[in-house]
C-alpha positions in Angstrom: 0.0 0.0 0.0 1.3 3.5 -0.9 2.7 5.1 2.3 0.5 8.5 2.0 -2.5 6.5 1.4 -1.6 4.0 4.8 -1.2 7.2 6.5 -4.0 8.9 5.3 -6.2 11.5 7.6 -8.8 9.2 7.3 -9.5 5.5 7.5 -9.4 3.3 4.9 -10.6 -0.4 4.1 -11.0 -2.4 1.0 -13.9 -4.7 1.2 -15.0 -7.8 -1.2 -18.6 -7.8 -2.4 -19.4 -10.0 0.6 -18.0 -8.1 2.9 -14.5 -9.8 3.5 -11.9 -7.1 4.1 -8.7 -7.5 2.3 -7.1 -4.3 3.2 -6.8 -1.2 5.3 -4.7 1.3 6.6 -2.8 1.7 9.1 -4.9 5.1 9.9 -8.0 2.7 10.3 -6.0 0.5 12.9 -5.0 3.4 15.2 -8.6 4.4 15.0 -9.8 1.6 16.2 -7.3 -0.1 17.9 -7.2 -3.2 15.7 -3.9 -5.7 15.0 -3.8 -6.1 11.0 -3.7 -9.9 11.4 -7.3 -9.5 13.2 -9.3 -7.6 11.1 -7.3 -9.2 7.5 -10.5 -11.6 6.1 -12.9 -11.0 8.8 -16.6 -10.1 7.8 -16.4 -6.4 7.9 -20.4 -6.8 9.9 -17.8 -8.4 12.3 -16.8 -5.5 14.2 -20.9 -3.5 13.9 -23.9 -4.1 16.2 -27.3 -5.6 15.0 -28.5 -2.1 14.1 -25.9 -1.1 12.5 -26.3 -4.5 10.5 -29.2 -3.7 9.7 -28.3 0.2 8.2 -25.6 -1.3 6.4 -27.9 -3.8 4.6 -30.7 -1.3 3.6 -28.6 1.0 2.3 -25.0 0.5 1.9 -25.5 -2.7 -0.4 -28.8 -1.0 -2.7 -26.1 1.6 -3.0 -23.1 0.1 -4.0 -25.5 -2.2 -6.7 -27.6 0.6 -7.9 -25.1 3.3 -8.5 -21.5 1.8 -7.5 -21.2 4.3 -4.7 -22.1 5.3 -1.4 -21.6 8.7 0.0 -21.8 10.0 3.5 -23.6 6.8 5.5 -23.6 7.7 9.0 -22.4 3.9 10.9 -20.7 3.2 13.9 -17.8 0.4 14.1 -16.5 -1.4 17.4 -13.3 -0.6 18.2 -11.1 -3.7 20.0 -12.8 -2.5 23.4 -15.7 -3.5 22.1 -16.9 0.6 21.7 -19.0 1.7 19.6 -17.1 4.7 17.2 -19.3 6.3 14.8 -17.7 7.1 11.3 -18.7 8.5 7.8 -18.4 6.3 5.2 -18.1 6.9 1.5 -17.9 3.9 -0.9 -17.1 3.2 -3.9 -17.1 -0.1 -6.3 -14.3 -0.9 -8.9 -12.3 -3.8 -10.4 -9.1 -4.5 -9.1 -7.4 -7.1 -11.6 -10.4 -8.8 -12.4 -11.8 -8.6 -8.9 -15.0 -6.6 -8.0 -14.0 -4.5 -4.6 -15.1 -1.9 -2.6 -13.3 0.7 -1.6 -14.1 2.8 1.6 -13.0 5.6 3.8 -13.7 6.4 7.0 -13.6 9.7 9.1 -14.3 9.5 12.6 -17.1 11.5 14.2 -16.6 14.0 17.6 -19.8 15.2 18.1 -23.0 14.0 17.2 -26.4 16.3 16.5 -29.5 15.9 18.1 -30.9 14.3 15.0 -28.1 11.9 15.5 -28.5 11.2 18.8 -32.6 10.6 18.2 -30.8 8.0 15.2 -28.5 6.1 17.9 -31.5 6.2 20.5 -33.8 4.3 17.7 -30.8 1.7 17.1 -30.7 1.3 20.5 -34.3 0.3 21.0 -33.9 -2.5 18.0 -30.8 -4.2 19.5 -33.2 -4.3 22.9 -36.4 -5.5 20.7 -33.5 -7.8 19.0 -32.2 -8.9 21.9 -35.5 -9.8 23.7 -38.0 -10.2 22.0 -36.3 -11.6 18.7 -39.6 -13.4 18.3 -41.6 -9.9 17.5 -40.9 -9.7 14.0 -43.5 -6.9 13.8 -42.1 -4.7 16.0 -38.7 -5.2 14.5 -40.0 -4.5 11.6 -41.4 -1.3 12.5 -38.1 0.2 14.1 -36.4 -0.6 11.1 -38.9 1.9 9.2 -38.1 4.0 11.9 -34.2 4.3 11.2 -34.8 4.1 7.5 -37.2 7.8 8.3 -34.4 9.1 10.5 -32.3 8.3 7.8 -34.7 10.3 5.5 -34.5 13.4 8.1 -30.8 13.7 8.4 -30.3 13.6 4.7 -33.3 16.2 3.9 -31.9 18.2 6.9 -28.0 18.1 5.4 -29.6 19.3 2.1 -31.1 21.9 4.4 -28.3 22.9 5.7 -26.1 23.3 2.4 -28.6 25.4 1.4 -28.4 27.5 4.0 -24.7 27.8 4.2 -24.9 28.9 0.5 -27.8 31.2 0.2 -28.1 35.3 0.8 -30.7 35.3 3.6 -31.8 38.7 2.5 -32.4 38.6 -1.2 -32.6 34.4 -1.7 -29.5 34.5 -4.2 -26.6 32.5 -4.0 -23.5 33.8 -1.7 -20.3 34.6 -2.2 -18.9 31.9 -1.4 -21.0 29.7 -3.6 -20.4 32.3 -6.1 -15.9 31.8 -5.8 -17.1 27.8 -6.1 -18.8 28.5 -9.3 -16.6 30.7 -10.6 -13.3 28.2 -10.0 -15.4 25.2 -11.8 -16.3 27.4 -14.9 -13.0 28.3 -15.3 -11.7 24.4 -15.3 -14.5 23.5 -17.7 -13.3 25.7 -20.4 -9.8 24.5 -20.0 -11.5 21.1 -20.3 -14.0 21.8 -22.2 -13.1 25.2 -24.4 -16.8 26.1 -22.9 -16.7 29.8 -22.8 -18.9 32.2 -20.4 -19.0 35.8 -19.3 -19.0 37.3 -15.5 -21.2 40.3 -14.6 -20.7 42.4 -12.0 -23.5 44.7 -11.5 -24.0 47.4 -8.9 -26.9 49.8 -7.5 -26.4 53.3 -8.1 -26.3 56.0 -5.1 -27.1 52.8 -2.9 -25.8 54.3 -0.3 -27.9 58.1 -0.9 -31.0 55.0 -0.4 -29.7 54.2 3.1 -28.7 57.7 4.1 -31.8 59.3 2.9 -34.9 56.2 3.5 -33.3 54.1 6.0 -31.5 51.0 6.0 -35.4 49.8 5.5 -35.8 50.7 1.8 -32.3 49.8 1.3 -33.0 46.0 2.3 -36.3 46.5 0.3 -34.3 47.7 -3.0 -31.8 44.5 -2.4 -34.8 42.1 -2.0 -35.9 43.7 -4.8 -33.1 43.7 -7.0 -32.8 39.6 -6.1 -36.3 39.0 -8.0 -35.2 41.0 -10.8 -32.2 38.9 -11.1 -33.6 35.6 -10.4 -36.4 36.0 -13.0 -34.3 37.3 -15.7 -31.6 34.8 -15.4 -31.6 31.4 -17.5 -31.5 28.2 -15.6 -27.7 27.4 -16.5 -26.7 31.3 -15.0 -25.5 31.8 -11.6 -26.7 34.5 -9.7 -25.6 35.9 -6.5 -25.2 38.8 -3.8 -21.3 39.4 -4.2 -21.4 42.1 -1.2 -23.2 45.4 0.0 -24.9 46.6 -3.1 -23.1 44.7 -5.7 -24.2 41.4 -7.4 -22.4 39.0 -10.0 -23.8 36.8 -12.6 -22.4 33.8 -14.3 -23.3 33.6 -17.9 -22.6 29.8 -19.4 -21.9 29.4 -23.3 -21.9 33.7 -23.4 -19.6 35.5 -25.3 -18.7 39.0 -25.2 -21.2 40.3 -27.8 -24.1 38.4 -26.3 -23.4 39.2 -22.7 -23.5 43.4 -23.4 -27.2 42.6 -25.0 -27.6 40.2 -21.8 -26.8 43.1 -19.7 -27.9 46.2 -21.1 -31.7 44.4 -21.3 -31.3 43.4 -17.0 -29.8 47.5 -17.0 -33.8 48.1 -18.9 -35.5 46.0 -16.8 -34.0 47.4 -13.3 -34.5 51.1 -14.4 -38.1 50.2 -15.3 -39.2 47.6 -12.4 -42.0 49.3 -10.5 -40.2 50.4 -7.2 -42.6 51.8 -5.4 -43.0 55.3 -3.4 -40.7 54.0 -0.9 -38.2 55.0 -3.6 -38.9 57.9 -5.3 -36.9 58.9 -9.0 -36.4 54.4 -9.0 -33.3 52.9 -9.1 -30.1 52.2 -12.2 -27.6 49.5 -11.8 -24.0 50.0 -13.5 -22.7 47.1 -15.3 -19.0 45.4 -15.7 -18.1 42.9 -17.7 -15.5 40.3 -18.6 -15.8 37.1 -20.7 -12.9 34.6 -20.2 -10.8 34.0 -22.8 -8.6 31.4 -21.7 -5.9 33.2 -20.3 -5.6 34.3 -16.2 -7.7 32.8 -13.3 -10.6 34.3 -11.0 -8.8 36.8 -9.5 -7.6 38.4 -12.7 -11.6 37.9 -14.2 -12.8 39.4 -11.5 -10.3 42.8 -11.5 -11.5 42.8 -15.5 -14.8 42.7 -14.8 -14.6 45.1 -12.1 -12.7 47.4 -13.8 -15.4 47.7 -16.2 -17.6 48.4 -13.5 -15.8 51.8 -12.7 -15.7 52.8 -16.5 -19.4 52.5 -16.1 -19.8 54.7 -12.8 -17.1 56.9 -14.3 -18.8 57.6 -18.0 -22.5 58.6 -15.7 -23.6 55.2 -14.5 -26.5 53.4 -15.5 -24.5 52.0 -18.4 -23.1 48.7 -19.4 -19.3 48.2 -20.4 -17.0 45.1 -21.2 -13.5 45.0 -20.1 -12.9 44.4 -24.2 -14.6 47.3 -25.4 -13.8 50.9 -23.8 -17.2 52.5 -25.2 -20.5 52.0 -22.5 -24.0 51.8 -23.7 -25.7 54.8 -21.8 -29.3 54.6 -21.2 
């Protein structure tokens, strides 16, 4: 075994299709505690609990079937103590000179939340019904469709909880961070792919007159605003999100610089002529930069053309559009 990957910062086993473990590391020994000569072709259901049986036959083994994979199964392992260590797993089937194997890593779990800890309470009550009353099919039965809805919860509530940690609570666009994600895996997919697209960055003018003049108040209402605009004028391929303050960025797939000006100077339209109410008297512009990439550079250079575009377009009156390739603005 390579020497990185039997030091690895995470466990790792390789398991035949019936569950015989052929290899691991020697991460996955300190973890739990294991001589290699004790774990090499032992059942890998060995070393889990009844519940945990159980998990690991509803899903891990669909999984691995159905799509050759399994990502993020919450299971817990005995260690040589005989205690109970819960773990990720991620899984993954290949052929390894002819031989079907599956390959798994393992990172331990510190902390547990309280959805987990309801998850470990309902395995808990099947080893008991297991244990004692292995007789009441029924009722084993039923705690089984228990765990398999707990299972249900924690995966909806991880969804959830990306969501959340990618999402601008106050206009519903994507964040910034999502938006540095994005913008890294466009750029690889036109060095892969020679797929081309164009970055927006578009911000409110005399935003902060709004604030100064109607309160912070109208200021979140022109931003929720301004996220509606953008979200109904977008495409389903473009990325939109809430870069910072009062300035937003679009991602434009398959775009080039011709298209994206007409892109932009149409959103530039529809923002000066969205109904905005008598909260804000006069309505409100947006100044546009742009910047398609062209193969050359990386985010950080994209992002200075684009937002050196941006200034051309506040400098030249605002409420105009301007690409970093073109010095002249459409004014509106």
């Amino acid at each position: 075994m390579d020497k990185r990957l039997e030091y690895a910062p995470c466990g790792y086993i390789s398991i035949t299709h019936e569950g015989m473990i052929t290899e691991m590391n020697q991460t996955f020994l300190d973890m739990t505690g294991y001589k290699r000569e004790g774990l090499e072709h032992k059942h890998l259901e060995s070393i889990m609990s009844k519940a945990n049986q159980l998990v690991f036959h509803s899903y891990f083994y669909p999984n691995i079937n159905l799509h050759g994979q399994v990502d993020e199964l919450f299971i817990s392992l005995k260690d040589s103590g005989g205690q109970s260590i819960p773990y990720i797993l991620n899984g993954r089937r290949h052929e390894h000179e002819g031989v079907e194997v599956i390959d798994c890593a393992l990172v331990q779990m510190s902390k547990r939340m309280d959805y987990e800890r309801e998850l470990r309470s309902a395995k808990k009550q099947i080893e008991e019904a297991y244990w004692e009353k292995e007789q009441m099919l029924a009722e084993l039965k039923q705690l089984h469709a228990e765990i398999e809805q707990k299972q249900a919860e924690l995966l909806e509530l991880n969804a959830i909880l990306v969501e959340r940690s990618t999402t601008d609570k106050l206009t519903g666009l994507k964040n910034r961070r999502y938006f540095q994600e994005a913008l890294e895996e466009h750029i690889a997919r036109y060095r892969e792919q020679g797929r081309l697209f164009s970055l927006l960055i578009l911000d409110i003018d005399h935003f902060k007159q709004v604030n100064d003049t109607l309160g912070h108040q109208a200021g979140d209402y022109v931003l929720e605003q301004m996220g509606s605009i953008l979200r109904y004028h977008c495409r389903e391929q473009d990325m939109a999100a809430r870069y910072g303050g009062e300035e937003f960025v679009l991602i434009l797939p398959d775009i080039n610089a011709q298209e994206s000006i007409l892109i932009a100077d149409n959103l530039r339209h529809e923002i000066a002529r969205a109904a905005w109410g008598s909260n804000i008297p006069g309505g409100i512009t947006a100044s546009v930069g742009i910047a398609t990439f062209a193969g050359t550079g990386n985010e950080t250079t994209l992002l200075r053309q684009a937002d050196q575009a941006l200034y051309t377009s506040k400098e030249q009156g605002r409420n105009r559009v301007t690409h970093c390739m073109d010095s002249s603005a459409l004014p509106w």
